[in-house]
Steps between C-alpha positions, in 0.01 A plus 500: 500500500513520879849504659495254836843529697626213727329494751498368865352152637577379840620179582253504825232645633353807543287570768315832514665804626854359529747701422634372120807732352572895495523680151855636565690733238669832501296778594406789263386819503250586266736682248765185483164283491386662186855522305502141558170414353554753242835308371321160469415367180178259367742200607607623841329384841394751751521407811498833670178499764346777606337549836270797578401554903211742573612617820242634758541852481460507073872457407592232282854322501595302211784249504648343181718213505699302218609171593620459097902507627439459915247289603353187615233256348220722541550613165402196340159538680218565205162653505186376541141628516471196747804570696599251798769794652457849593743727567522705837766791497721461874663736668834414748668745656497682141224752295621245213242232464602108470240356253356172679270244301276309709291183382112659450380150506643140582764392218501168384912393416553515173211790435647833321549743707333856377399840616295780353752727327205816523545485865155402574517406860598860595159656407366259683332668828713430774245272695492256183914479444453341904262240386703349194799532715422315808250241595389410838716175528824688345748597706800724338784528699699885460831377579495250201393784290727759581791177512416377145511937373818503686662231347362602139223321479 
């Protein structure tokens, strides 16, 4: 049987490319990462994300985060192959990515909000990941962004 956890609707909404919640949670390395997912039993939830970033010259950073004891709603986000977020790692004034969800389509209130768990919009090409993230008539505004990361999202 198929575990579903709670999940997230929104009580307005959506349009594409707004800015919807970040996945915040304490920040692992990959040894703490794997003790922690090592201790879980059958009955546990993970929540632990893991992020990998092909940088340009071949180097990959990975960045793990648990949100099970710190964190914010994101957790409650569950997958989907038909996912209506994506999640774009951001960078302020830190190496640390903040985990940003963005809607990948316009959400209905009251729709489930879901994301791809496998990561699917980062193997995207580049080129694509613009066209599902901005439309023509969009307009995103930065300082929202980085206001609504800053404030946790």
């Amino acid at each position: 049987m198929q575990r579903h956890g709670w999940g997230l609707r929104p009580l307005e909404s959506i349009p594409k490319g707004r800015f919807v919640c970040e996945y915040a949670g304490e920040v692992l390395g990959f040894s703490e990462a794997c003790r922690r997912i090592q201790a879980q039993t059958p009955q546990d939830s993970n929540y632990i994300i893991a992020v990998r970033e092909h940088l340009y010259d071949g180097q990959i950073m990975e960045t793990f985060v648990d949100p099970m004891y710190i964190g914010n709603v994101g957790r409650f986000l569950n997958h989907s192959c038909e996912p209506n977020l994506f999640m774009v790692p951001i960078r302020i004034n830190s190496l640390v990515p903040k985990l940003a969800f963005f809607a990948a389509a316009d959400i209905s209130a009251g729709e489930e909000l879901s994301y791809d768990y496998s990561g699917r919009f980062h193997n995207l090409p580049i080129g694509k990941r613009g066209e599902i993230l901005f439309s023509e008539s969009q307009e995103i505004s930065a300082p929202d962004i980085l206001n609504n990361l800053l404030e946790g999202g």
